[in-house]
C-alpha positions as CSV (number, residue, x, y, z in Angstrom):
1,X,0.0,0.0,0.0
2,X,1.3,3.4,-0.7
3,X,2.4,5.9,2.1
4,X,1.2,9.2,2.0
5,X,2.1,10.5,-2.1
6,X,3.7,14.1,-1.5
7,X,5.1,15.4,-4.8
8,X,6.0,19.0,-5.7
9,X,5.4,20.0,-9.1
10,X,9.4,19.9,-10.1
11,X,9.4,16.1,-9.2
12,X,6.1,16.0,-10.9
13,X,7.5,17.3,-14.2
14,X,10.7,15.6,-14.0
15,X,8.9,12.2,-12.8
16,X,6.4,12.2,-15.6
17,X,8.9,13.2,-18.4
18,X,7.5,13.9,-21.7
19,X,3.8,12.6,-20.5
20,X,3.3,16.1,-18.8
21,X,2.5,18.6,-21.6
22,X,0.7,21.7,-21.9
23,X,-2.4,22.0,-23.7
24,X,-2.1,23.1,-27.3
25,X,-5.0,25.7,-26.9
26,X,-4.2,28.8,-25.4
27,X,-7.5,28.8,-23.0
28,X,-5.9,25.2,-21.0
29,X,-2.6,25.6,-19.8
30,X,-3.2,22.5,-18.0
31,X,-0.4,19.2,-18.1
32,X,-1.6,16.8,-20.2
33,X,-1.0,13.2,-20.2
34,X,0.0,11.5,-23.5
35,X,2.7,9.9,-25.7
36,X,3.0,8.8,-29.1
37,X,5.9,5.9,-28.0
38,X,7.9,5.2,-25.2
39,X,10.2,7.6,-25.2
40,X,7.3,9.6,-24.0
41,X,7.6,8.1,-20.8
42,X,9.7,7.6,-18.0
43,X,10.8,4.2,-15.7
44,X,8.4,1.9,-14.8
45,X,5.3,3.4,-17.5
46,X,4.5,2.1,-20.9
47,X,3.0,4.1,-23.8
48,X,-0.3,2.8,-24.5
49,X,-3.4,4.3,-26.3
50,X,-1.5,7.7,-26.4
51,X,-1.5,7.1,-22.9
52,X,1.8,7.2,-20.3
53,X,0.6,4.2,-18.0
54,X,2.0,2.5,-15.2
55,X,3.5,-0.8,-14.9
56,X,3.2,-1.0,-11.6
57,X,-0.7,-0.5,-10.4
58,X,-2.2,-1.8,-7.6
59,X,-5.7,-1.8,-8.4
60,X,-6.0,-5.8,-8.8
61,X,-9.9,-5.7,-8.4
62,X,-13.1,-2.9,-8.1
63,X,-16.7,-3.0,-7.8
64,X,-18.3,-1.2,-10.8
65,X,-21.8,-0.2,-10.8
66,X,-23.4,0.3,-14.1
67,X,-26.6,2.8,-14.6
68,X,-28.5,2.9,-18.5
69,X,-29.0,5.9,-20.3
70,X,-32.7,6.6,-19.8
71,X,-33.5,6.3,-23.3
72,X,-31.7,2.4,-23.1
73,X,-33.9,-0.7,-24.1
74,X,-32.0,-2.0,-20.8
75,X,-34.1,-1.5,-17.6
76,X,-33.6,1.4,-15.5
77,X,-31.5,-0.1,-13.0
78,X,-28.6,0.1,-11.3
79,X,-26.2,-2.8,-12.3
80,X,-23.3,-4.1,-9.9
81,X,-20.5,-6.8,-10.4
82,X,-17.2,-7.4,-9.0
83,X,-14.0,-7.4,-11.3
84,X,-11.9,-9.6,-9.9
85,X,-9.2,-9.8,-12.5
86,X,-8.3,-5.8,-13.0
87,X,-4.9,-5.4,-15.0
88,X,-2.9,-3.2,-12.8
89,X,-1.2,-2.2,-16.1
90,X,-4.8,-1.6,-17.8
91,X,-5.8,-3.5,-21.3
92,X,-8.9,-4.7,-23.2
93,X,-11.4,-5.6,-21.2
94,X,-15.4,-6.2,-22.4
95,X,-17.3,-5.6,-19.8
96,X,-20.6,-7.8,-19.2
97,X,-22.9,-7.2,-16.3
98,X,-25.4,-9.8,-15.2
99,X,-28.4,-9.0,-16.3
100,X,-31.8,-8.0,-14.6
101,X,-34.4,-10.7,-14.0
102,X,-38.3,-10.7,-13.6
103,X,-39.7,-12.2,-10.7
104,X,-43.3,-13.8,-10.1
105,X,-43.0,-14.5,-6.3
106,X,-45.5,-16.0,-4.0
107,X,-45.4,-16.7,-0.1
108,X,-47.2,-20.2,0.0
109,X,-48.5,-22.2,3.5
110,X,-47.6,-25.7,4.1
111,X,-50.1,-28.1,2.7
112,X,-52.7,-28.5,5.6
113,X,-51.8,-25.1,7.4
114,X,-54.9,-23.2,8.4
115,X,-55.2,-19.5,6.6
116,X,-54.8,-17.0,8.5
117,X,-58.1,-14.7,9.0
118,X,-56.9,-11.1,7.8
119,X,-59.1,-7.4,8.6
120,X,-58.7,-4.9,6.0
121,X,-57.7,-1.6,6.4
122,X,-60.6,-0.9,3.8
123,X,-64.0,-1.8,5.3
124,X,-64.8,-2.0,1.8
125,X,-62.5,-4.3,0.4
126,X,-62.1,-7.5,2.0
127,X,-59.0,-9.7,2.2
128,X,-60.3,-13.0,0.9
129,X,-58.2,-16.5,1.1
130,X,-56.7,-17.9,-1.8
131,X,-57.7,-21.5,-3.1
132,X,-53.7,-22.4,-3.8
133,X,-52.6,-21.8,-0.1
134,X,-50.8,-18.1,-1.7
135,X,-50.7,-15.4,1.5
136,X,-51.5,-11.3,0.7
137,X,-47.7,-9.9,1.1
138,X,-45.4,-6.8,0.7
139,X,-41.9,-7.5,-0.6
140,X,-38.5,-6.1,0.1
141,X,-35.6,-6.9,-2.3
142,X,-32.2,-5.7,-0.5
143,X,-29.4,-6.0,-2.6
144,X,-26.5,-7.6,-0.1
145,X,-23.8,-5.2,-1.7
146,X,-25.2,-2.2,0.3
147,X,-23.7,-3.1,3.3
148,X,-20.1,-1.9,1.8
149,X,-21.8,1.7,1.6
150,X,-23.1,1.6,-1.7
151,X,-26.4,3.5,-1.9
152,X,-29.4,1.3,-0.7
153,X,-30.8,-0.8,-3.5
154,X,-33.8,-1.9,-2.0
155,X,-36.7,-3.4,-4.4
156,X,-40.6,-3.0,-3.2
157,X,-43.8,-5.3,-4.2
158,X,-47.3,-6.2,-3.3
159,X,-48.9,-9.2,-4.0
160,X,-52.2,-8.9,-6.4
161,X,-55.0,-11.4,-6.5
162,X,-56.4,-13.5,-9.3
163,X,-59.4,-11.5,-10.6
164,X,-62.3,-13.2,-10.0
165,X,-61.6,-16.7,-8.8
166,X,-58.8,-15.3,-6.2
167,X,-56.9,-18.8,-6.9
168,X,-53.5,-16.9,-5.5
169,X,-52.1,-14.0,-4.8
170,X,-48.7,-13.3,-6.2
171,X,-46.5,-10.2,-7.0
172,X,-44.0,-9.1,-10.0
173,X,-41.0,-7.0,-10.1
174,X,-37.8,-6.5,-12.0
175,X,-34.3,-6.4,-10.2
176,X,-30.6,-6.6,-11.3
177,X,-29.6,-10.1,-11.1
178,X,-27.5,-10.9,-7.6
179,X,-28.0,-12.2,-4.1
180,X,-30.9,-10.8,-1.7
181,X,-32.4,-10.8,1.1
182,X,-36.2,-11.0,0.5
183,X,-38.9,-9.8,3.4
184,X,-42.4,-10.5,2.9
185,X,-45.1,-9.1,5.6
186,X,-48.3,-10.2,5.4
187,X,-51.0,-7.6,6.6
188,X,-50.7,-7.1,9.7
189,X,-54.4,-7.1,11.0
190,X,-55.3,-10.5,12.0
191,X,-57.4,-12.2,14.5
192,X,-58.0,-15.7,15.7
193,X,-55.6,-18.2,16.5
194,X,-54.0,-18.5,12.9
195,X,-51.7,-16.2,12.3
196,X,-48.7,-15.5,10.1
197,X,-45.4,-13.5,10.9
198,X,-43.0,-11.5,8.9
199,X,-40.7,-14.2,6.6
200,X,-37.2,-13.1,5.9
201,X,-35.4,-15.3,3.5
202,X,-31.5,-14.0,3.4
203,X,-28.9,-14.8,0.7
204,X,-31.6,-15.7,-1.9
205,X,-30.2,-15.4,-5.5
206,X,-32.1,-14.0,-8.0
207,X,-31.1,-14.2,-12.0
208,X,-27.8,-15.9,-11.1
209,X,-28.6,-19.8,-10.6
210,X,-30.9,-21.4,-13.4
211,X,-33.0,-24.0,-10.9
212,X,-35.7,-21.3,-10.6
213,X,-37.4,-22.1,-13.9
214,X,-38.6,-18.8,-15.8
215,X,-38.2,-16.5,-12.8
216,X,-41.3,-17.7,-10.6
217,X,-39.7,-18.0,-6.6
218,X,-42.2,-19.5,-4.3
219,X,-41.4,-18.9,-0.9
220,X,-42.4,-21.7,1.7
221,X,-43.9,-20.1,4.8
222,X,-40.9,-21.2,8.0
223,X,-42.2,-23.1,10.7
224,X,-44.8,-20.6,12.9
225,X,-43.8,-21.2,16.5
226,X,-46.5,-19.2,19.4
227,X,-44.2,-17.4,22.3
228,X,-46.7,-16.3,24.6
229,X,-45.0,-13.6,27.2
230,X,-45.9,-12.3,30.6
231,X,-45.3,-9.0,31.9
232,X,-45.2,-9.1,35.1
233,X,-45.3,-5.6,36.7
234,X,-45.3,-3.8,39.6
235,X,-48.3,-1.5,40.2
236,X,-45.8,1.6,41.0
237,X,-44.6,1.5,37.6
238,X,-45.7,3.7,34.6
239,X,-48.3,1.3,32.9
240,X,-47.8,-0.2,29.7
241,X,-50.7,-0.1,28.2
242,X,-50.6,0.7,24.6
243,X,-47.0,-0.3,24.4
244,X,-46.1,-2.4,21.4
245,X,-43.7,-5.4,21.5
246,X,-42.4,-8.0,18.5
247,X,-39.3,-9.9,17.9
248,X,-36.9,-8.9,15.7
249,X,-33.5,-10.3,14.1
250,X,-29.6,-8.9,14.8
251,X,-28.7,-8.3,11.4
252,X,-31.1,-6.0,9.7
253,X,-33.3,-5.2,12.8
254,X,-36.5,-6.8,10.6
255,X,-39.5,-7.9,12.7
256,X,-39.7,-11.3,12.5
257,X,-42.8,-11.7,14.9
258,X,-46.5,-10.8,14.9
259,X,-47.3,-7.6,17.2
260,X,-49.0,-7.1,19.9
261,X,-50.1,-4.2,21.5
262,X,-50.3,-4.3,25.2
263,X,-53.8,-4.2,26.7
264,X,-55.4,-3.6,30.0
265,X,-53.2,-6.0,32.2
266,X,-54.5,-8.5,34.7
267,X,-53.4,-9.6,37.9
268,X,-50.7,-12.2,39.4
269,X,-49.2,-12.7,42.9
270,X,-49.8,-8.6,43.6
271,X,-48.4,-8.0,40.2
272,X,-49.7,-6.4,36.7
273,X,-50.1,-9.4,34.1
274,X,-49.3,-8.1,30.6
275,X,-49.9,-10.8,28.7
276,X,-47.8,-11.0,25.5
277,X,-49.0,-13.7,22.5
278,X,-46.2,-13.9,20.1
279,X,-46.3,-15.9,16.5
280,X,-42.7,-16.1,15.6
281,X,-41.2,-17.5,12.6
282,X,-37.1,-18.1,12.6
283,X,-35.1,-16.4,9.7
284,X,-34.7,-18.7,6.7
285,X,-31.4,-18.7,5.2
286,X,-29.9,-20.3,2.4
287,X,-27.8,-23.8,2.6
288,X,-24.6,-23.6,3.1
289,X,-24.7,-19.9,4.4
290,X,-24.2,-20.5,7.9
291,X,-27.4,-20.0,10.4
292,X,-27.7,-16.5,12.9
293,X,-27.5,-17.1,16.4
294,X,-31.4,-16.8,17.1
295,X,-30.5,-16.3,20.9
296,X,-29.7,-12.7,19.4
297,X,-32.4,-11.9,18.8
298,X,-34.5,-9.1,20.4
299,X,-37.7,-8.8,21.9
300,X,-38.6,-5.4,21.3
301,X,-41.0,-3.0,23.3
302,X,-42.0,0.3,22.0
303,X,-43.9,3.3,23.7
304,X,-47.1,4.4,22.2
305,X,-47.1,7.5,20.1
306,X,-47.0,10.4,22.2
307,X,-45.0,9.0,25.1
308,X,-42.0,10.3,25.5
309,X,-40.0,6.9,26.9
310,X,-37.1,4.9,25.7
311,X,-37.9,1.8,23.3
312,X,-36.9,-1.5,25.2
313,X,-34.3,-4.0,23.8
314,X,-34.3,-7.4,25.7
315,X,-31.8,-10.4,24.2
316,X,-34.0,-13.6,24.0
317,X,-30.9,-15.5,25.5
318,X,-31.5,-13.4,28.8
319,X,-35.6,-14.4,29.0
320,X,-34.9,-18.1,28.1
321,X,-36.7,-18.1,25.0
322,X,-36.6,-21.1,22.8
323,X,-37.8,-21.1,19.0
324,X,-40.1,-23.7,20.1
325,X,-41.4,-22.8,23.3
326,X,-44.1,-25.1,25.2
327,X,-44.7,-23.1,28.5
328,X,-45.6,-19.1,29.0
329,X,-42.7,-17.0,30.0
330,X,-42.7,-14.7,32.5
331,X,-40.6,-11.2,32.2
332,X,-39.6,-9.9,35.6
333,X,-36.0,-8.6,34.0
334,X,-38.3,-5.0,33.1
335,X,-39.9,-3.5,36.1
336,X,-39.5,0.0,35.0
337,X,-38.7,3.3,33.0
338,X,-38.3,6.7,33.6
339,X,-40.4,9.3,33.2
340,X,-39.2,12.5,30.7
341,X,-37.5,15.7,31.9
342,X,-37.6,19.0,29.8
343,X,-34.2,20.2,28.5
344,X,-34.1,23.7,27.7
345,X,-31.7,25.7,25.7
346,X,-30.3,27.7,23.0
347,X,-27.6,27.0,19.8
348,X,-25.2,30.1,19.4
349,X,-22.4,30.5,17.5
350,X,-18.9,30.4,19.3
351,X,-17.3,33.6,18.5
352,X,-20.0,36.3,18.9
353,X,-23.2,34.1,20.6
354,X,-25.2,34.8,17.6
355,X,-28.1,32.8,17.9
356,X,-28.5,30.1,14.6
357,X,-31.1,27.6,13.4
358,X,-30.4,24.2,12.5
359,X,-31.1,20.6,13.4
360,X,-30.5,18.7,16.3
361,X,-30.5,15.0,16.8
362,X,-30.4,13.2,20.6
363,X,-29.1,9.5,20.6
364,X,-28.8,8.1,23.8
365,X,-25.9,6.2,25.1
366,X,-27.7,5.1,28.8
367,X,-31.1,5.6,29.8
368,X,-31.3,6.0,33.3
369,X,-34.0,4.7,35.6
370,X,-34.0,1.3,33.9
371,X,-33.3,-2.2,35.2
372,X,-29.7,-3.6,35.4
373,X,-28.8,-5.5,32.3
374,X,-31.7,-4.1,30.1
375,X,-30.9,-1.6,26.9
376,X,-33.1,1.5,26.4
377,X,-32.9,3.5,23.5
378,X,-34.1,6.7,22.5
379,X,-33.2,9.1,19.7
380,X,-35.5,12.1,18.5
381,X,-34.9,15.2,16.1
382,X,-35.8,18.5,16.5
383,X,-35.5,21.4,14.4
384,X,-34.1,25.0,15.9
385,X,-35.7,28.0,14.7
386,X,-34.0,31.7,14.0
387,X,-33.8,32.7,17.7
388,X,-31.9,29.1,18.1
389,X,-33.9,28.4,21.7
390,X,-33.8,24.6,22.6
391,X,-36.9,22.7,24.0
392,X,-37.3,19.0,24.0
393,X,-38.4,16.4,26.2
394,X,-36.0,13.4,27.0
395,X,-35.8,10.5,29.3
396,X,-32.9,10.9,31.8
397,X,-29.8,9.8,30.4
398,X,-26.8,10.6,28.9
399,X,-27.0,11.6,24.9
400,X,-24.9,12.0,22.4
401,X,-26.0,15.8,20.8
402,X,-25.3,16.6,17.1
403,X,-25.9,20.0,16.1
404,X,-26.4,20.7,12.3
405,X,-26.4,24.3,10.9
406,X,-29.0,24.8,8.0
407,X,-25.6,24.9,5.6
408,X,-22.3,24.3,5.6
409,X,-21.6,28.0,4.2
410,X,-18.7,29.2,2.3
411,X,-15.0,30.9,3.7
412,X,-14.9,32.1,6.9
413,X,-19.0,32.2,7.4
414,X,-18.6,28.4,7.3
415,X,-19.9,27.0,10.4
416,X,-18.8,23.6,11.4
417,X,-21.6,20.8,12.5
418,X,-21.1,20.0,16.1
419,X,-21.6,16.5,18.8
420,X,-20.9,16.6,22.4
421,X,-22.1,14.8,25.1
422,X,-24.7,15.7,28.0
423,X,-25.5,14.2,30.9
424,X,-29.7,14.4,31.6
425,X,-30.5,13.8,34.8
426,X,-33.4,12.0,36.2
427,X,-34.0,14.4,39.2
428,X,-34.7,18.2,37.6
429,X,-37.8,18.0,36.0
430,X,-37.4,21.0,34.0
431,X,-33.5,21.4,33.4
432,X,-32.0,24.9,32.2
433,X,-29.0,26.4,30.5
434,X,-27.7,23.9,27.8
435,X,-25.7,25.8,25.3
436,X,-24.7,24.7,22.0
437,X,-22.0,26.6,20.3
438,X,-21.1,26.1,16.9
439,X,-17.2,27.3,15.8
440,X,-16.1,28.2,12.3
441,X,-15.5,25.2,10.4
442,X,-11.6,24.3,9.4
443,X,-10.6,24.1,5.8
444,X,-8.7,21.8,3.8
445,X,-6.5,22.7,1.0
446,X,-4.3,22.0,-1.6
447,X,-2.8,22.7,-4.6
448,X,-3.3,20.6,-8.1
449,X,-2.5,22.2,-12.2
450,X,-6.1,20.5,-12.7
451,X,-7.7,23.9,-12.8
452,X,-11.2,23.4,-12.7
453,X,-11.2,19.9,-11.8
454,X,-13.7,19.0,-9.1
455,X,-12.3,17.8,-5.2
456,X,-15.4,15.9,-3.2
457,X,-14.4,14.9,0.7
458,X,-17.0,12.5,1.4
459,X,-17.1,10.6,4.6
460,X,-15.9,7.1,5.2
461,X,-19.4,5.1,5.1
462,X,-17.7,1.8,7.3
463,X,-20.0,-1.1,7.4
464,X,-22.0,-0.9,9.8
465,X,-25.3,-3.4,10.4
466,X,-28.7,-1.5,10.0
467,X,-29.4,-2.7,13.4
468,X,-26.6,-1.6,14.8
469,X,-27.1,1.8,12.8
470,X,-30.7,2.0,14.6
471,X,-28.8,2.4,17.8
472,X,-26.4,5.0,17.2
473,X,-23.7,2.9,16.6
474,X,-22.2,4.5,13.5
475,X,-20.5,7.4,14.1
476,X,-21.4,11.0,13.6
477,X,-20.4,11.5,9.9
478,X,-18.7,14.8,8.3
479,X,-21.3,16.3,6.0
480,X,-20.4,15.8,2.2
481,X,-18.6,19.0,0.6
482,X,-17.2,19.7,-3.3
483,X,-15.9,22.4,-4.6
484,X,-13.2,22.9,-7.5
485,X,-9.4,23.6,-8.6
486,X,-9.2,27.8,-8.9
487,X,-7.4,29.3,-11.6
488,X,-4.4,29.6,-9.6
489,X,-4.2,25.6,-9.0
490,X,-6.0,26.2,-5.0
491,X,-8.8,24.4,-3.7
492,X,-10.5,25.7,-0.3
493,X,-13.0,23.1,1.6
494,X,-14.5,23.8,4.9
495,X,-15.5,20.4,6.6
496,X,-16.8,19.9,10.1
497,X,-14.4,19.5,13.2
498,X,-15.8,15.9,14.4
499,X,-13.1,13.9,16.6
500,X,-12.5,11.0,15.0
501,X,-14.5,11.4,11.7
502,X,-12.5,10.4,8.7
503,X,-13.6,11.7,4.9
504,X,-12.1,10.2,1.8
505,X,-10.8,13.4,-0.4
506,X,-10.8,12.8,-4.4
507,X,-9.5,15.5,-7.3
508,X,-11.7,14.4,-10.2
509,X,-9.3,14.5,-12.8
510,X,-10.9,15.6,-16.3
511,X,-10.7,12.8,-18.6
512,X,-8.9,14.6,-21.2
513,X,-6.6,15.1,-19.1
514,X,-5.5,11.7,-19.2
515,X,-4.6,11.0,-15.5
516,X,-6.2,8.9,-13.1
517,X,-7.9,10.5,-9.9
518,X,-6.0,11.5,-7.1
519,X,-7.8,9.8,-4.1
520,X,-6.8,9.9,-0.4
521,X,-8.2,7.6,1.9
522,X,-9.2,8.5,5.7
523,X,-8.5,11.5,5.9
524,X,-8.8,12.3,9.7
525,X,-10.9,15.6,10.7
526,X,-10.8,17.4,14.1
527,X,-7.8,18.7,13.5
528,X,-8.0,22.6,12.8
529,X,-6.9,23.6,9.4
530,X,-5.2,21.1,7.2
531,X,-3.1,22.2,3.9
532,X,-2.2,19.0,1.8
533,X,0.5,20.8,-0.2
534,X,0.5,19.8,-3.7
535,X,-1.8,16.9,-4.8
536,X,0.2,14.9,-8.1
537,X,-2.8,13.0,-9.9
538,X,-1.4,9.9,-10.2
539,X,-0.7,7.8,-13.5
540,X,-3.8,5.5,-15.0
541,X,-4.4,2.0,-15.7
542,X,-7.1,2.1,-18.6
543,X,-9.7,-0.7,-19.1
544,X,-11.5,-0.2,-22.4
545,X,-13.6,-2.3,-24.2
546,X,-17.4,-3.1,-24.5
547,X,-19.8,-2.6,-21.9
548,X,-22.8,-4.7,-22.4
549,X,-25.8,-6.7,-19.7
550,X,-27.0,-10.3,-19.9
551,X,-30.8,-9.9,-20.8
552,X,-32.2,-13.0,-22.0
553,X,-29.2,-14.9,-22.5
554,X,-27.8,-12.5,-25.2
555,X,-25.4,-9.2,-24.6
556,X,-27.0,-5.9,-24.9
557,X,-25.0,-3.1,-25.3
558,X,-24.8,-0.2,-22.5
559,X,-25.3,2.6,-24.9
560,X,-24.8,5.7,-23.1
561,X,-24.2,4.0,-19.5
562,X,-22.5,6.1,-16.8
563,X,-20.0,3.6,-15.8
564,X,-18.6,3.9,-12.0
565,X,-15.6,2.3,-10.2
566,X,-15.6,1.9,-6.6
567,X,-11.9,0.2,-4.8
568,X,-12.5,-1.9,-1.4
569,X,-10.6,-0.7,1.7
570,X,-10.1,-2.5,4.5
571,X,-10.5,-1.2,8.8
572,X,-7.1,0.8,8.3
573,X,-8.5,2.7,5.0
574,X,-6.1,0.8,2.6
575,X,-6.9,-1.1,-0.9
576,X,-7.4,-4.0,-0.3
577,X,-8.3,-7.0,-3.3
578,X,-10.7,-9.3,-1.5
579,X,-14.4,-7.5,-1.1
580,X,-15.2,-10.0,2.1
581,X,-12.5,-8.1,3.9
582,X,-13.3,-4.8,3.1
583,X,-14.9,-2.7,5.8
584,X,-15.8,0.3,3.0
585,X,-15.8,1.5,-0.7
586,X,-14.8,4.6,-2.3
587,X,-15.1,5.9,-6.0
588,X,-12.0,5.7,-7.8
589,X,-13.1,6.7,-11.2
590,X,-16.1,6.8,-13.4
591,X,-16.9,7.7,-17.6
592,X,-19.5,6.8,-20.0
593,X,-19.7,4.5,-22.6
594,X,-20.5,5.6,-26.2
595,X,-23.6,5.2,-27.6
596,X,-22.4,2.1,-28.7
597,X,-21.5,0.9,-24.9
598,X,-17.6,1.3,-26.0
599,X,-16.3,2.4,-22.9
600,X,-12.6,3.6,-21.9
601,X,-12.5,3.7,-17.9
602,X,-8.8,5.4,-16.5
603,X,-8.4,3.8,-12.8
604,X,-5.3,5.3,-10.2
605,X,-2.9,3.7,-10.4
606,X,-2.3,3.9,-6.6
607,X,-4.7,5.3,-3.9
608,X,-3.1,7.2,-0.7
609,X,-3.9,6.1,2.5
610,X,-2.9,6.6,6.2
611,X,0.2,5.6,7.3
């Protein structure tokens, strides 16, 4: 991996030899990469397509997305694929996406399952059982690639019924071919004993195996198991009434139960009886793919709407539930929660206490008032208006704060976003005096002969679970900022003075330019004004070729397709080749293909990353 790549312009000039050279037209004194042999270049490049190139890349394989034109016979998707065999020295190379495939899916009960007995939301439209055992369902497609910080690609259906006969209810949608996990939720009004839960499949693939014939995926319903759950509570205690609870499952915090909201409670050994049915079915996942622990998973309780009280996370391990499980549970772990405080304040700008709008978001790191060994959570947003006065209500507890202004501003009226930590207690019912002030944001800058180019610091997306995103565990990210090369080769970014928040900084080379993008990894924040010196973009390794998408067994050409390359860094912010050890991505290059899909794609040859 390289070290840090500081280069002044003379060792620029005399590295590159004859592949830096002005512009012929007067307007673009810019350096220009190209050759016309290899004398044109110095040690360790080759002269290739006009092109100085290096012999000694390190880009061995990228994720590339691929997105059609909108006028393209192709669907209007999003196509992904991993390129394992990249030629650090750059070469021919067609590229073919898998396709996109249509799906007929159905969610289908066991043969001699009862059907469940589901209320409408319409008291004029009746939901009606099918005669092929085929359940009313919405489905969620999630693309598995979004955990490395790709944009969500998440795929929605309902399920419509046969007109007339209602023999089956089934649903239809198009996605790019790959692996998903599929969610289908059945309404979830139901009454009587029969019920069905939420069904997550995980790992299903879709387009990529050919023992689906012609795209229809029935989806078994998983063995329904009925958890039925005791509240036992003490009469001191807020009530629970109207409080929801359900399972859910570690990974993407999906309810995998039926709910149940809490009704009036009765009465056991001098104790409130909330009694809890639960239908729970376990995730399904594919063979091979190794099983979740289901002792992760959570039994959740949430307050009704209008209660301001933390949301309750309980590990099955710790209640001794089993996926089968023949004998009511009692919960005496939760005997309480606290009740909310007012926090009152105002948001001011450092320097002058100017008073400033903006957004502020509470994420709690430790409810207080709870039982020993039970997780509360509670996160809200509120929005600040011009006079910048603060009041929200909050369960005691200690919070993470994160103060965003409206914008991020330009030069010195930047203003930087803001987290600290406060401590709510549980014993001032209305608590005073909590000042937010907001400092001038720092500014990175360099120096590149680019001119014009533009420079993006983005922040490091690391993967991080959904669930785990639901409780604050991601950190609070720098906001995204762009700006562009002056005239005078400068570029001037403010960026937000977060401890410990990392960005990844890219100078988007011009293509005609002929260089690769200069792209600096991890880039730590938090530290006051930063001045990179001068940025060298680095050498290219260029993939050209045809760009085309499996459809129906044939190659269609990408005409027009805005073609992306993303490289995989590992926990340390460095390249690394294999995607299962990559904690994050980050765009290394991107063109579009002709209107013929002939594409020429220049990746870095090298990426700079911390030391």
């Amino acid at each position: 991996m390289s070290a840090w790549h500081w280069l002044s312009w003379p060792l620029l000039l005399g590295h590159l030899g004859c592949t830096v050279a002005a512009a012929s037209s007067e307007e673009d004194a810019r350096p220009k990469n190209s050759c016309s042999s290899q004398d044109g270049c110095g040690r360790g490049e080759s002269c290739v397509g006009g092109l100085c190139q290096s012999l000694n890349g390190e880009l061995e394989s990228v994720l590339l997305t691929a997105s059609p034109a909108a006028e393209s016979p192709v669907p209007n998707l999003t196509f992904v694929m991993h390129l394992a065999d990249t030629q650090t020295t750059g070469g021919a190379k067609d590229l073919v996406w898998p396709g996109s495939a249509v799906v007929t899916g159905s969610l289908v009960l066991p043969n001699g399952h009862c059907y469940p007995e589901f209320v409408s939301d319409d008291p004029n439209r009746a939901i009606l059982p099918s005669t092929d055992g085929t359940l009313p369902v919405t489905a969620t497609f999630s693309l598995r690639q979004r955990w490395l910080g790709l944009s969500p690609q998440t795929y929605y259906a309902k399920t419509v019924a046969a007109p007339v006969t209602l023999t089956g209810y089934t649903f239809d949608l198009q996605v790019p071919s790959g692996e998903y996990d599929v969610y289908l939720v059945p309404p979830k009004r139901q009454k009587g004993a029969c019920v069905v839960p939420p069904q997550l499949f995980r790992r299903v693939p879709i387009g990529v195996e050919d023992n689906v014939p012609n795209g229809v995926y029935r989806f078994n319903l998983a063995t329904v198991a009925a958890l039925e759950l005791h509240f036992l509570w003490p009469q001191s205690s807020p009530s629970l009434i109207g409080w929801t609870a359900d399972i859910l499952e570690p990974l993407g915090g999906n309810p995998i139960s039926t709910e149940v909201v809490l009704g009036p409670p009765g009465s056991t050994r001098g104790m409130l009886d909330y009694s809890v049915p639960l239908a729970y079915s376990a995730v399904t996942e594919r063979t091979g793919a190794g099983n979740v622990d289901a002792a992760r998973e959570f039994l959740r309780l949430r307050p009704p709407s209008g209660v301001v009280a933390p949301t309750i996370y309980l590990e099955r391990s710790a209640l001794g539930l089993l996926q089968n499980q023949d004998e009511p549970v009692n919960v005496t772990i939760f005997t309480q929660y606290p009740l909310p405080v007012t926090v009152r304040g105002q948001l001011v700008t450092q320097d002058d206490r100017r008073p400033m709008a903006g957004e502020l978001t509470f994420v709690s790191q430790t409810i207080y008032g709870v039982d020993a060994g039970v997780f509360g959570f509670f996160q809200t947003t509120v929005n600040v208006g011009d006079d910048g006065v603060l009041e929200v209500p909050l369960p005691p507890g200690k919070y993470f704060v994160q103060a965003v202004p409206p914008v991020l501003g330009i030069g010195e009226e930047a203003l930087s976003a803001l987290q600290v930590e406060w401590d709510v207690p549980a014993d001032i019912p209305i608590q005073f005096g909590k000042l937010l002030e907001l400092s001038r944001a720092p500014q990175i800058t360099g120096q590149s002969r680019a001119q014009r180019a533009q420079v993006q610091a983005a922040p490091v997306k690391r993967t991080v679970r959904p669930f785990d995103e639901a409780f604050g565990v991601e950190p609070f990210s720098a906001r995204s900022i762009g700006g562009f090369v002056d005239e005078a080769g400068r570029f001037v970014l403010p960026v937000d003075d977060l401890r410990d928040a990392r960005v990844n900084l890219t100078v988007l080379a011009p293509q005609e330019l002929g260089f690769g993008w200069f792209v600096r990894t991890g880039l730590e924040l938090g530290k006051g004004d930063q001045d990179l010196g001068r940025l060298a973009l680095p050498l290219p390794a260029v993939v050209a070729g045809q760009a085309s998408v499996l459809q129906d067994g044939a190659n269609v050409a990408l005409g027009s397709a805005a073609i992306r390359a993303y490289a995989y860094l590992d926990k340390d912010y460095k390249y690394t080749r294999d995607p299962d050890a990559a904690e994050s991505i980050v765009p290394v290059a991107e063109t579009r293909a002709d209107p013929d899909g002939a594409f020429r794609l220049l990746l870095p040859s090298t990426i700079d990353a911390p030391k």
